[in-house]
Residue, then its C-alpha position, 0 to 999 in steps of 0.5 A: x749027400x753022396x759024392x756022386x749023387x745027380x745034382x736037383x739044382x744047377x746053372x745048366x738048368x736055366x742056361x741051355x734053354x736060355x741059350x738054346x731059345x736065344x740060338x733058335x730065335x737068331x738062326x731064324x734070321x741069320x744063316x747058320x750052316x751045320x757046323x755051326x749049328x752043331x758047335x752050338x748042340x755040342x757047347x750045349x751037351x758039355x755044359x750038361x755034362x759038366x753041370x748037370x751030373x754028378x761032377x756038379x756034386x763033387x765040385x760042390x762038395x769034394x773035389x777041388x779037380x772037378x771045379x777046375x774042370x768045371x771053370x776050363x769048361x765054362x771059361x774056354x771050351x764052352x765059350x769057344x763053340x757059342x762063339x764059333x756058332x754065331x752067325x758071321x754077318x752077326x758076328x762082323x758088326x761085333x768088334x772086340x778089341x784082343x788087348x782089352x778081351x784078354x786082360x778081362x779074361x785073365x783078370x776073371x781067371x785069376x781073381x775068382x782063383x784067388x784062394x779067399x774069392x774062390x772059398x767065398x763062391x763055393x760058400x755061396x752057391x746059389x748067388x756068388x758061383x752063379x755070378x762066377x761062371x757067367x762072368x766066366x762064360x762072358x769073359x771067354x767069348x770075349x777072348x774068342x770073339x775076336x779069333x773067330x770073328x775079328x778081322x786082323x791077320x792071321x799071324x795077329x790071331x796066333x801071336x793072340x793066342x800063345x800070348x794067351x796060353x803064357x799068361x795064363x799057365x803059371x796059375x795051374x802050374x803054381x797050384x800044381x806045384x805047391x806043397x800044401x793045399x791053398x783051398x779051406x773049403x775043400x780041406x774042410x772036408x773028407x776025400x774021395x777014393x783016398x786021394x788027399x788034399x794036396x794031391x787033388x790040388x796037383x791033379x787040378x793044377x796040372x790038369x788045367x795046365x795040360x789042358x790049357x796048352x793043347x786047346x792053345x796050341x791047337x788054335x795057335x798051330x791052326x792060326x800060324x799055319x794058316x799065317x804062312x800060307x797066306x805068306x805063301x800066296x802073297x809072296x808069287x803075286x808080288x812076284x808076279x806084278x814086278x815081272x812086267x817091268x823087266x822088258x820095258x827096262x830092256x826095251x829102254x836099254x836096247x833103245x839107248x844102245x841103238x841111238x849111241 
């Protein structure tokens, strides 16, 4: 096969229309404003461009760096919009505790990563790998679901998510740092465009810690921002409900200094 033929079979071929029929059937009966809806169409079209192209082909059959594209994909970004799409008088009546969603979520992560786990599932394409990137898809809404619909503070949903990103980056920096390559199945097989095996292994590690650090960091800033400025406006109301004390206090002295 050629690495970049278009692939015939792919998980997105039976996920966007699952989905899309699911989202359409829900929005008949919840309120959706358009960006979500768009969120939604956009978690779509990544899904297609990340499965249904010939990026499909060299994760299947090449490049360790294309299925590490695939999993960030399908395990933080794609999860990430789906979840911003639901409808929040949905979402409210769906509580997810944070410890227990990311303890699933990096468990998935690092298991499926796990150089026998992960040859097994690429052996496997047509069960185990499917299997593999809905429990990624699963456990990436529960890691989100509580950012965007739980109803703990601000500064909960930013400590959340830089504790999030510390835990999980050691994976992409360890395979980004090892000196020989970790994954049988990809050894086993030639190169593309000269890049060796060990080199592919680095741009997919580094790649998945980069990536991993910008989309945290920008949840996280988005979330500790958001943190001080609530800070900000409890803080002069606070303020403001003390004020009415000082006159009484002074009436009180001034009354006592009169008796005398």
């Amino acid at each position: 096969m050629h690495p970049y033929a278009w692939p015939t079979e792919s998980d997105a071929f039976a996920l966007v229309p699952a989905l899309s029929l699911a989202y359409y059937l829900v929005a008949r009966r919840h309120p959706v404003d358009r960006m979500r809806r768009a969120c939604f169409v956009l978690a779509m079209l990544l899904t297609l461009a990340v499965f249904a192209t010939p990026l499909e082909t060299l994760a299947l059959h090449t490049l360790l760096t294309a299925h590490f594209l695939q999993n960030v994909a399908i395990a933080e970004w794609i999860p990430a919009l789906l979840v911003i799409s639901v409808p929040p008088d949905l979402g409210r009546r769906l509580h997810v505790p944070m410890i227990p969603a990311l303890i699933v979520w990096l468990g998935t992560y690092f298991v499926w990563h796990v150089p026998l786990v992960y040859d097994f599932a690429l052996r496997q394409p047509h069960t185990v790998l499917h299997f593999e990137h809905l429990t990624y898809l699963l456990a990436g809404a529960a890691l989100w679901w509580p950012v965007i619909h739980g109803t703990e503070s601000s500064g909960i949903k930013a400590a959340y998510l830089f504790g999030a990103f510390v835990l999980a980056s050691p994976l992409g920096l360890l395979l980004a740092l090892l000196p020989t390559a970790v994954y049988p199945f990809y050894t086993a097989r030639p190169t593309v465009s000269g890049i060796s095996h060990v080199f592919d292994q680095q741009i997919a590690g580094t790649t998945m810690a980069g990536e991993q650090a910008i989309v945290f960091f920008a949840a996280f800033l988005f979330y500790f921002v958001r943190f001080l400025q609530e800070e900000e406006r409890v803080q002069p109301l606070s303020s403001s409900v003390r004020t009415p004390s000082t006159p009484a206090r002074q009436s009180s002295s001034t009354s006592s200094s009169g008796r005398a």
